[in-house]
N, C-alpha and C positions, 0 to 999 in steps of 0.2 A: 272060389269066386267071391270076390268084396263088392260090398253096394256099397255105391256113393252118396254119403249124404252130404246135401247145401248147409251153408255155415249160416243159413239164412232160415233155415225149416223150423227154429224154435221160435222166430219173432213172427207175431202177425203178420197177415195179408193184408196192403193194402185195402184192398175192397173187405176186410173185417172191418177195419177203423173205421171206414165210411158209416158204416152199419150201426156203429156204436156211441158216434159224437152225435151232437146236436146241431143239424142242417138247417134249423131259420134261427133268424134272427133275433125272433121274440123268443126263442129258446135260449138264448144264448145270453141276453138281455136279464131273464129271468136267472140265469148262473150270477152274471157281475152283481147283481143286485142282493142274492144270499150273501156270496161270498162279503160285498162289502158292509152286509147286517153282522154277520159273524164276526168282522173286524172289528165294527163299532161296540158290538159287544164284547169283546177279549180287553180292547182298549178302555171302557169302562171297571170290568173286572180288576183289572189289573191299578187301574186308577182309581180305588176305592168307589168307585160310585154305584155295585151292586154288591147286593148281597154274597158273603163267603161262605154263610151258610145261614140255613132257617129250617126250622121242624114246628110239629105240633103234637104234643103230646099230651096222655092222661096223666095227670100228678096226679092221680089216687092209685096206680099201681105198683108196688112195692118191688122191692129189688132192681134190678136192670132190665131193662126190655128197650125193645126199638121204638122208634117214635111212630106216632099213627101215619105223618105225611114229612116229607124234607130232605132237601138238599145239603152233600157235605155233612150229616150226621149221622154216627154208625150206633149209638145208643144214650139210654138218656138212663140215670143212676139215680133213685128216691132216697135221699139220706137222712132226712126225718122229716116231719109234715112242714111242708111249706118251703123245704130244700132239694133242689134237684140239681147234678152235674151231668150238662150236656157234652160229650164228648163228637170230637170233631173224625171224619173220619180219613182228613187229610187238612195237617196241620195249618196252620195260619201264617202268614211269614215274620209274624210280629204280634207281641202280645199286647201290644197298645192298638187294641180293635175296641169299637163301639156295639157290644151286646144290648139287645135292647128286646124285653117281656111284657107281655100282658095276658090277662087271665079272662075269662068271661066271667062277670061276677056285676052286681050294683053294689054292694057292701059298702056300707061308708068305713072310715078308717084303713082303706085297704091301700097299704105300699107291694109294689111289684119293685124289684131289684133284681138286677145284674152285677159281675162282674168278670171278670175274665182269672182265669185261674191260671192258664198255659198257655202256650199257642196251638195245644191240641185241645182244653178243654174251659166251657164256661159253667159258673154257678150262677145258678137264677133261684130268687127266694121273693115269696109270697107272704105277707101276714097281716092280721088283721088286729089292731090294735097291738101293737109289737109280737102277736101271737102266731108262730108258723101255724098256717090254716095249707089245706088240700084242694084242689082246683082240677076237675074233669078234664079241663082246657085248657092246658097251657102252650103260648104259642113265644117262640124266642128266633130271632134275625140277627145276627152279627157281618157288621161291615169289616174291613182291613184292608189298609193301603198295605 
């Protein structure tokens, strides 16, 4: 004896999909309206006008560790006082991006510096009076078209 199965048994029921989509209007309203925040945000991305990546991390802790908060950063590398390379943790599509650092600090003489090292990684450097000094706080943003 064979059973017959419908070529139809693996796709939904009807009356599933009912159950599953959004039946008013103000639901539905509330979809178009994500969706088209998602695109203005993709479209910004994409058009330089958000951040490709930002972190914050301790510059007083030695060797590599991950940043305390941030997006797009997989670690951040202490390579001597007042030098750190942040590593991206997907790459950038050009290495003519705008990194851009600052540190918590009042110190007069105090230069914060970026640059860009790769399209996977940037060097950010702190010092005070041309001195790499170390910084609790360090917080770095890089844009890229």
């Amino acid at each position: 004896m064979t059973s017959a199965v419908s070529s139809t048994s693996f796709l939904p029921q009807p009356q599933a999909l009912d159950r599953q989509l959004p039946t008013s209007q103000a639901a539905w309203s509330r979809i178009v309206e994500q969706l088209t925040s998602w695109q203005q945000i993709l479209t910004q991305l994409l058009n330089g006008q958000v951040a490709a990546a930002w972190c914050v991390f301790d510059g007083t802790v030695t060797g590599t560790h991950a940043p305390k908060n941030g997006f797009n950063v997989s670690t951040v590398t202490r390579n001597s006082a007042g030098n750190w390379t942040v590593t991206l943790a997907a790459p950038m599509p050009s290495a003519n991006s705008c990194p851009v650092a600052a540190v918590n600090s009042t110190t007069s003489g105090l230069a914060v510096g970026t640059a860009t090292s790769s399209t996977s990684a940037v060097t950010v450097t702190a010092a005070v009076s041309g001195t790499g000094t170390d910084y609790s706080e360090v917080k770095c943003v890089v844009f890229c078209k």
